[in-house]
KOLTOR-301466 format. One record per residue (C-alpha): residue number from 1; y, z, x. Coordinates in steps of 0.2 Angstrom, whole numbers, plus 5000, padded with zeros to 4 digits. Example, Ala and Ser with C-alpha at 12.3 -4.5 7.8 and 13.67 -1.06 7.14 Angstrom:
- resi,c2,c3,c1
- 1,4978,5039,5062
- 2,4995,5036,5068
END
This chain:
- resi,c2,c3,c1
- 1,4864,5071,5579
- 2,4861,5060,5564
- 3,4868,5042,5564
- 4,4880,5039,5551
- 5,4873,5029,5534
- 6,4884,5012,5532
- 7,4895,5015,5514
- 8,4891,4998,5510
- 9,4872,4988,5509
- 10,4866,4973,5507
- 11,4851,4968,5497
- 12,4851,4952,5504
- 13,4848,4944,5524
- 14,4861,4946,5536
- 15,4863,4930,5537
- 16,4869,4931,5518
- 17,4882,4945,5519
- 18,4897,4939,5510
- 19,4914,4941,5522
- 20,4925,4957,5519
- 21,4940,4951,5525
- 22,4955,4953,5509
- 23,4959,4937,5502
- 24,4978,4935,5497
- 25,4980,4935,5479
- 26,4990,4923,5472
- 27,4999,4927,5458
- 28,5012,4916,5446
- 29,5025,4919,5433
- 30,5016,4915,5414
- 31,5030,4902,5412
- 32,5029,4893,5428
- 33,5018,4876,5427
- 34,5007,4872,5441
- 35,5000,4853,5443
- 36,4985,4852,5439
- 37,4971,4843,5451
- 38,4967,4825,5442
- 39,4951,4824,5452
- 40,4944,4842,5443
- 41,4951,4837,5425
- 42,4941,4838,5410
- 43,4936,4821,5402
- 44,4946,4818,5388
- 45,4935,4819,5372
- 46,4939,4806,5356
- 47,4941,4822,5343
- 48,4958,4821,5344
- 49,4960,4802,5340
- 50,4948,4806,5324
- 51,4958,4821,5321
- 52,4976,4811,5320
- 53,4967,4795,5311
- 54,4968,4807,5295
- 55,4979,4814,5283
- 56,4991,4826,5287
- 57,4997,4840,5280
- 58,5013,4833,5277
- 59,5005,4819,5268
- 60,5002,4832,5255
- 61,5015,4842,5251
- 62,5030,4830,5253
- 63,5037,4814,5246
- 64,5047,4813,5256
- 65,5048,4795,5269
- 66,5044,4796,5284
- 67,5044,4785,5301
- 68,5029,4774,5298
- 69,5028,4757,5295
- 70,5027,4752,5273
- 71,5017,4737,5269
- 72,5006,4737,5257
- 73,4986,4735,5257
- 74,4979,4718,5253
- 75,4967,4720,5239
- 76,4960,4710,5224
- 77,4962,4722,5213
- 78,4972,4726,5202
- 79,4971,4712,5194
- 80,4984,4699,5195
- 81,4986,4694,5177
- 82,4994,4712,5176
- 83,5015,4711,5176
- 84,5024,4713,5192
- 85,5029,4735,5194
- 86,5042,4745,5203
- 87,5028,4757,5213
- 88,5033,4762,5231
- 89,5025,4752,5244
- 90,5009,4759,5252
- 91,5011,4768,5268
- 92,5004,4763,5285
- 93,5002,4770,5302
- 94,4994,4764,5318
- 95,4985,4779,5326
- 96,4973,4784,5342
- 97,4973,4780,5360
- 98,4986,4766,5367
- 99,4972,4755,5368
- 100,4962,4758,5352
- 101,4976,4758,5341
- 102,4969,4755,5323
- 103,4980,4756,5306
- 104,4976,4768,5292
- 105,4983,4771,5274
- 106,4992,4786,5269
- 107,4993,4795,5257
- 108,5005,4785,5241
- 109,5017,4796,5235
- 110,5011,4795,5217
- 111,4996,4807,5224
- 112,5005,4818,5233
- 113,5005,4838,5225
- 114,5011,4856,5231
- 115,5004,4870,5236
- 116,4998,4881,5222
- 117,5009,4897,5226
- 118,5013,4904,5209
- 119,5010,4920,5203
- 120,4999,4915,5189
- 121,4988,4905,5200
- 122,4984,4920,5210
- 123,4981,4930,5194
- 124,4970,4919,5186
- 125,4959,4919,5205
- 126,4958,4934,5207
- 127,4953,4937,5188
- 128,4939,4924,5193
- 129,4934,4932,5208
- 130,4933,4949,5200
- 131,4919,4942,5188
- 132,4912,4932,5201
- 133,4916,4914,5192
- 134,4916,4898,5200
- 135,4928,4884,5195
- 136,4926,4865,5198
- 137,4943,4866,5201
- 138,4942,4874,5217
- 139,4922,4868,5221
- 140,4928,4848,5219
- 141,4946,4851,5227
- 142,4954,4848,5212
- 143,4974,4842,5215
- 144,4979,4846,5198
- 145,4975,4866,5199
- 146,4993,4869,5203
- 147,4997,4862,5186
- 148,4983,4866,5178
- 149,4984,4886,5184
- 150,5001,4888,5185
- 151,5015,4891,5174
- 152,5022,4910,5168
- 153,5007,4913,5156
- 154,4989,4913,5158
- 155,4987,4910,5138
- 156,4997,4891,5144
- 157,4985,4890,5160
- 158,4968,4876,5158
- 159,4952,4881,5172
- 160,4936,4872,5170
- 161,4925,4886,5172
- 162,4907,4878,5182
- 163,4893,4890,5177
- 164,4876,4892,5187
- 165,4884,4897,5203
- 166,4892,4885,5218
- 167,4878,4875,5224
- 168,4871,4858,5219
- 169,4853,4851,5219
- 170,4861,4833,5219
- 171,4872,4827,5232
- 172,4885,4814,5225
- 173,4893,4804,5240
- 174,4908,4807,5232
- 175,4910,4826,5229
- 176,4913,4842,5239
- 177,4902,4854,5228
- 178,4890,4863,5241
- 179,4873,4855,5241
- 180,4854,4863,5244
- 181,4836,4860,5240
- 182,4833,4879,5233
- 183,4849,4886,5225
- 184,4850,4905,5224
- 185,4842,4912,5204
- 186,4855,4910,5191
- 187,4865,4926,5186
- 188,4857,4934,5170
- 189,4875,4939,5166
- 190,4886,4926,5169
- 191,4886,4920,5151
- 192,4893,4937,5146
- 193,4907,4937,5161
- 194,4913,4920,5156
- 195,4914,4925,5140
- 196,4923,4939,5142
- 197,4936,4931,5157
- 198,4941,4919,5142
- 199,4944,4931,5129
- 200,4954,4939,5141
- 201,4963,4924,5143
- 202,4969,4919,5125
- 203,4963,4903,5127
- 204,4963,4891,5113
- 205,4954,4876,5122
- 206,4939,4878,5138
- 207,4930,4868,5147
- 208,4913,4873,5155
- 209,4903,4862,5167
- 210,4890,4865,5179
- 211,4881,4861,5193
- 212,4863,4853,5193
- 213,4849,4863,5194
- 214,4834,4852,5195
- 215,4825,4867,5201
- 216,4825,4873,5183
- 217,4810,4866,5172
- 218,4826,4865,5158
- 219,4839,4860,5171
- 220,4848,4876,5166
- 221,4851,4870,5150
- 222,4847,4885,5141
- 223,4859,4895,5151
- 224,4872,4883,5147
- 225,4868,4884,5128
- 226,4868,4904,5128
- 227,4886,4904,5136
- 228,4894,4894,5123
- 229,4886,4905,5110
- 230,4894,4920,5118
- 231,4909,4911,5119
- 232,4910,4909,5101
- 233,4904,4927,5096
- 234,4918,4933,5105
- 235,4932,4922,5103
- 236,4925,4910,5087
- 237,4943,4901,5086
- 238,4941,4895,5104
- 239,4935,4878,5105
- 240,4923,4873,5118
- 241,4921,4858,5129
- 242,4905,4856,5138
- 243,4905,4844,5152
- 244,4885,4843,5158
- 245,4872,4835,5168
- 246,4858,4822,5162
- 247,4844,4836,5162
- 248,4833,4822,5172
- 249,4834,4812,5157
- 250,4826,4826,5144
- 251,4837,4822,5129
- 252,4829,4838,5120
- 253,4839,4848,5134
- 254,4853,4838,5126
- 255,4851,4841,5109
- 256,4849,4859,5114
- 257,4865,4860,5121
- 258,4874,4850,5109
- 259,4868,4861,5096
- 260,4874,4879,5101
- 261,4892,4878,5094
- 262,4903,4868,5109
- 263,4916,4855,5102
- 264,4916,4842,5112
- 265,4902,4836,5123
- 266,4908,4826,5139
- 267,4896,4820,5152
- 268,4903,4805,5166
- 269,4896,4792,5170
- 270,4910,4793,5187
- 271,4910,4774,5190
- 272,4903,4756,5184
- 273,4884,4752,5184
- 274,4884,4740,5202
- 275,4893,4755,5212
- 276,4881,4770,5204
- 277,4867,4769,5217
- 278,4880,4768,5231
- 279,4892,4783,5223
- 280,4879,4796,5215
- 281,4863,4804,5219
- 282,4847,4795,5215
- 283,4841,4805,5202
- 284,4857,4799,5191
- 285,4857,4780,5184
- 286,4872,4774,5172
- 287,4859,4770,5158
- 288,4851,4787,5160
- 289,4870,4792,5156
- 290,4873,4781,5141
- 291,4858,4789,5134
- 292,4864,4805,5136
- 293,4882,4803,5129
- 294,4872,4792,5114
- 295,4859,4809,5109
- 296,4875,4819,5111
- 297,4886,4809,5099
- 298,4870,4809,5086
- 299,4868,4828,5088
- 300,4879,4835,5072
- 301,4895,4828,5063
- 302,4911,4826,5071
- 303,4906,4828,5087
- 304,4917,4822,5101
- 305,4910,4814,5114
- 306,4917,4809,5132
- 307,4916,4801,5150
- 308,4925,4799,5163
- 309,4927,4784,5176
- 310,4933,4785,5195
- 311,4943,4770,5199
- 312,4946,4765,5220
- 313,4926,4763,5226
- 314,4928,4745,5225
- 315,4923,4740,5208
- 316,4930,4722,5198
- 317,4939,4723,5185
- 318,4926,4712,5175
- 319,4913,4728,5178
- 320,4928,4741,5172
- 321,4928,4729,5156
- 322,4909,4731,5156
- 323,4909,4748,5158
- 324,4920,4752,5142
- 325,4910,4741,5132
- 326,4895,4749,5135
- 327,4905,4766,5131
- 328,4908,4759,5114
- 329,4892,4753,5113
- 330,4887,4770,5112
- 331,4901,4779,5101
- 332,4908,4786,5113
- 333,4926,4792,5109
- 334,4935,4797,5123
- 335,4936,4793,5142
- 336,4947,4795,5157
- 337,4951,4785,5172
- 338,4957,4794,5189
- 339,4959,4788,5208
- 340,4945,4793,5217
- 341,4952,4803,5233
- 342,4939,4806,5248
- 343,4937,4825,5250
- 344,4932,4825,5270
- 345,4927,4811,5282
- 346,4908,4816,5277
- 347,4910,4807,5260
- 348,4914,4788,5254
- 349,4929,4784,5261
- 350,4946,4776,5247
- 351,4943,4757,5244
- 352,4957,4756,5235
- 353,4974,4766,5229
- 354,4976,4759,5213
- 355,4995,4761,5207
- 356,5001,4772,5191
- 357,5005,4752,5180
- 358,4985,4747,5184
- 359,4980,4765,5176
- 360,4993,4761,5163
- 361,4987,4745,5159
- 362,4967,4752,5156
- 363,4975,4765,5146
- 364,4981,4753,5135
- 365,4965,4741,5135
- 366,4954,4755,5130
- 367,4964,4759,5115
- 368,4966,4742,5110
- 369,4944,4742,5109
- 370,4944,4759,5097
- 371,4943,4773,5109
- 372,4953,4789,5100
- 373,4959,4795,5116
- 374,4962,4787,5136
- 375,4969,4798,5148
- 376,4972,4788,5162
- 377,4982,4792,5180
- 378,4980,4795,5199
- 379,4977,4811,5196
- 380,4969,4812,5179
- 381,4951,4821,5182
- 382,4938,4821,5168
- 383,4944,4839,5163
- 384,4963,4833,5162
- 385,4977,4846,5153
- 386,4985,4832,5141
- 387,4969,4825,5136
- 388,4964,4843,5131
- 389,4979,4846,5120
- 390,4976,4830,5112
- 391,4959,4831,5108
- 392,4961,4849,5103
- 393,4973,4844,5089
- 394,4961,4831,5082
- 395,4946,4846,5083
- 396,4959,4856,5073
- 397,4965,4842,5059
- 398,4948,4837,5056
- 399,4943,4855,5051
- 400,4957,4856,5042
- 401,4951,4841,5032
- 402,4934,4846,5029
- 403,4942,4866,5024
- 404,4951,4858,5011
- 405,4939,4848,5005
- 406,4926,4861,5005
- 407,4939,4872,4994
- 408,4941,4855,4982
- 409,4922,4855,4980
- 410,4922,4874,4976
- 411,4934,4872,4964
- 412,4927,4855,4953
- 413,4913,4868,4955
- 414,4921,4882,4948
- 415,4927,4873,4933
- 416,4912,4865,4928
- 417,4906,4882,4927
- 418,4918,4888,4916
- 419,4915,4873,4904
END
């Protein structure tokens, strides 16, 4: 008679065979709370702590107060020659662990925006993504996009269009555009795209800007220049604001651009000349910058030229002074101040939150020294909608002047002909 085969083997010794006796399972309701074992808990990790040191997204969207403690930041500047203002007191809250409490700023309510929601705002995106355009609206992190895109007409609606695709050879320690060595090629048919997503548009004012490509021998200046062009063939009302790089410093890549038909040429210069190592990338210097916005301004008659200036890295106010003088040094007709606002904990943190009367008071000190337009506000960017209103009605009454002088001309012509 056979023996019987066991059901069951073992690949292992016999000294290693596990028990079969049934263990009682242990089962609980998902809603009952068992204590946990404080000798087989986790470690608790910091991230949390440097999670709740930053803003929140309350800190955002509302104005409204909130529990923690208002005092205001001791700083030197502003300066204190500047009259006594009514701005809310700064902010503060102590957050982290019990026993590494430290105090942070939040946000002022004079930078605090919404949500963009509207209808328009997702028109205009998907309008964008359809012809795949970047914007340095969204890239940078822009908080004026909800203004700027909003609205109930797209006709009524500003977006800085940034050409060259999403990625930066340089990398600024204050902004959020992506960054890399070796940038995918250009696209052969983005000049015809944008041209055709702002016909579509109605605009009457653009602004294009890029990213810098110092992969390109001609820093993708020609690209640039050939978009502008289209612009004009397609829409030759529209005027046109290029916002550029410094080419390296090649200032025929400037007079190349310059020369294709754009408006107004606007390149920044971001802070004062002590701070630019520590704020932009190597390969920019604030001379290099004056140069370029002193080709630009030499490049054809009439031409606007513009910069913009972050205010809140830690600059003087004697280097501000400097900085504008320099600007008119050069010609230079227009230039914006804004707060600089630190996109992530990667970049350089806010030195200071300078209030709405400080940018008030360089407004008026950079009209006073013969600057035909200053924007200036927390929330002013270099691409700022009332800046392009007003500098769209000088374009227009200076063409107006030089029509009608140009139909005088024909005319004194016209009758010396006759005699």
């Amino acid at each position: 008679m056979a023996s019987k085969v066991p059901r069951i083997r073992y690949l292992s010794s016999p000294q290693a065979k596990p028990s079969l006796t049934r263990q009682p399972l242990c089962r609980s309701f998902a809603t009952q709370v068992s204590d946990p074992n404080p000798s087989t808990r986790r470690p608790t990790t910091t991230f949390r702590d440097r999670l709740n040191a930053g803003p929140s997204l309350t800190d955002f969207v509302t104005s409204s107060p909130s529990a923690e403690t208002s005092a205001p930041i001791s700083s030197n500047y502003p300066p204190s020659s500047d009259p006594p203002t009514s701005d809310p007191p700064l902010r503060t809250a102590l957050v982290g662990p019990a026993n590494r409490k430290r105090e942070i700023t939040r946000l002022p309510t004079w930078l605090q925006t919404p949500i963009p929601t509207s209808p328009n705002y997702k028109r205009i995106k998907a309008d964008l993504r359809g012809l795949n355009l970047h914007t340095v609206c969204e890239e940078a992190r822009c908080p004026n996009i909800n203004d700027c895109w909003g609205g109930s007409d797209k006709s009524a609606a500003t977006a800085t269009i940034m050409l060259m695709g999403d990625t930066c050879t340089r990398g600024c320690r204050f902004c959020s555009v992506k960054t890399s060595r070796a940038p995918p090629p250009l696209d052969p048919h983005e000049p015809e795209h944008t041209a055709e997503a702002l016909k579509r548009w109605g605009l009457g004012y653009v602004v294009l800007t890029s990213v810098d490509r110092d992969d390109l021998l001609d820093g993708g200046a020609h690209h640039f220049a050939e978009t502008i062009r289209k612009i004009k063939d397609k829409a030759p009302g529209m005027l046109v604001e290029a916002l550029t790089g410094d080419y390296g410093g090649d200032l025929e890549m400037v007079d190349l651009v310059a020369a294709s038909g754009l408006d107004v040429y606007a390149h920044n210069v971001e802070t004062v000349e002590a701070l630019t190592p520590m704020v932009r990338d190597r390969r920019a210097g604030f001379r290099q910058s004056l140069r370029v916005l002193e080709r630009a301004k030499g490049a054809g008659e009439g031409m606007i030229t513009k910069t913009s200036v972050m205010l809140g890295l830690g600059e003087t106010e004697e280097q501000v002074w400097e900085t504008l003088r320099e600007l008119r040094n050069v010609n230079t007709d227009v230039v914006t101040f804004g707060q600089y606002m630190q996109p992530t904990k990667r970049h350089m943190p806010v030195h200071t939150y300078v209030t709405p009367a400080v940018f008030e008071t360089w407004r008026q000190r950079a009209l006073d020294m013969g600057f035909l337009y200053c924007a200036s506000g927390p929330l002013v960017r270099s691409s700022y909608k009332a800046g392009e209103a007003f500098i769209e009605n000088v374009i227009k009454k200076r063409k107006g002047r030089r029509d009608v002088t140009m139909v005088e001309d024909l005319g004194e012509v016209s009758r010396g002909a006759s005699i």
